[in-house]
N, C-alpha and C positions, 0 to 999 in steps of 0.2 A: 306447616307453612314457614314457620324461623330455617328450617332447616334445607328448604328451598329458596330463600331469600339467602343466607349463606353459601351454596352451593353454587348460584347466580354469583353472587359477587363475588368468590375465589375465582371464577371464569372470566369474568371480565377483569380482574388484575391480573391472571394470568397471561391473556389474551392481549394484554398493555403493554408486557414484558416481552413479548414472544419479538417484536420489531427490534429490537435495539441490539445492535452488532457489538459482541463483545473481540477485544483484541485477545488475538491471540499470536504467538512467537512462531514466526517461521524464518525458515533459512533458504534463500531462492537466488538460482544463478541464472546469469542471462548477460544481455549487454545494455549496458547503461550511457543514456546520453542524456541532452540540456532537453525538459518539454517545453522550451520556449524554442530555443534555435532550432533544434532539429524537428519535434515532432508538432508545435503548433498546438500546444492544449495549454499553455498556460501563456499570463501576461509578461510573467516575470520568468528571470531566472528558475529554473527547478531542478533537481535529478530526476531520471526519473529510469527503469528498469524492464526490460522490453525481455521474457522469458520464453521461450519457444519450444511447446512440447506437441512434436510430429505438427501438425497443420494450425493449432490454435497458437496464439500470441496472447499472454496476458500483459499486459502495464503496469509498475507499480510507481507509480507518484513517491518520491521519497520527501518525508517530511522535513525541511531546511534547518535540519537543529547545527552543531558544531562537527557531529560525522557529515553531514552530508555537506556540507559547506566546505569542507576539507579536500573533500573528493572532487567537487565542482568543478575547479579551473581545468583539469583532466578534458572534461569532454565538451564544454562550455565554446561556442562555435560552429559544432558540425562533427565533434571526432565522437568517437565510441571507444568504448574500454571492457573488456569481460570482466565483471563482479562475480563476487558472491557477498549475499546481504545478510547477513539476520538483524531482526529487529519484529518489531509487533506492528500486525497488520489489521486493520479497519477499514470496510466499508464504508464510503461516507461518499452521499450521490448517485450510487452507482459507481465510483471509482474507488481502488485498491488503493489505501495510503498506506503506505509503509513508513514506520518511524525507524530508522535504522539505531542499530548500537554499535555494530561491527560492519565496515566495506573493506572486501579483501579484494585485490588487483587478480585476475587466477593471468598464470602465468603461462605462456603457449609451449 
């Protein structure tokens, strides 16, 4: 019986853990603009990263630390700019937030 009472409770701590989105580093190119002025998902200022592979489009929210603030006046308006990002990505809502470390301008 100890030993089913143990094996229950490893399961439901497991099962606790199993939701929680951990960050992981990626590196994603796409075009970046403001998700207030251009795309309408936030109140404020934000970057945010619009990726487009064959028919799907993903989003990433870029979290406003000193990279992404840097970058901001760029597309802040209505313009767009092709990135490449890395930085660590987390689920949170349903939406991709990206913390950036590096935004690289790619050049035509």
């Amino acid at each position: 019986m100890k030993k089913l009472i143990l094996i229950l409770t490893a399961g439901v701590l497991l099962a606790g853990t199993a939701g929680v989105a951990k960050a992981e580093i990626v590196t994603v190119t796409g075009n970046m603009v403001c998700a207030k002025c251009v795309l309408h998902l936030t109140t404020e200022c934000q970057n945010a990263v619009q990726v487009t592979d064959g028919t799907n489009t993903v989003t990433y929210l870029l979290k406003m630390n000193d990279v992404s603030k840097t970058a901001h006046p760029a597309v802040c308006g209505g313009s767009s700019e092709k990135v490449t990002v890395t930085g660590k990505v987390k689920v949170q809502d349903n939406i991709e937030v990206l913390t950036p470390t590096k935004i690289d301008v790619v050049k035509p």
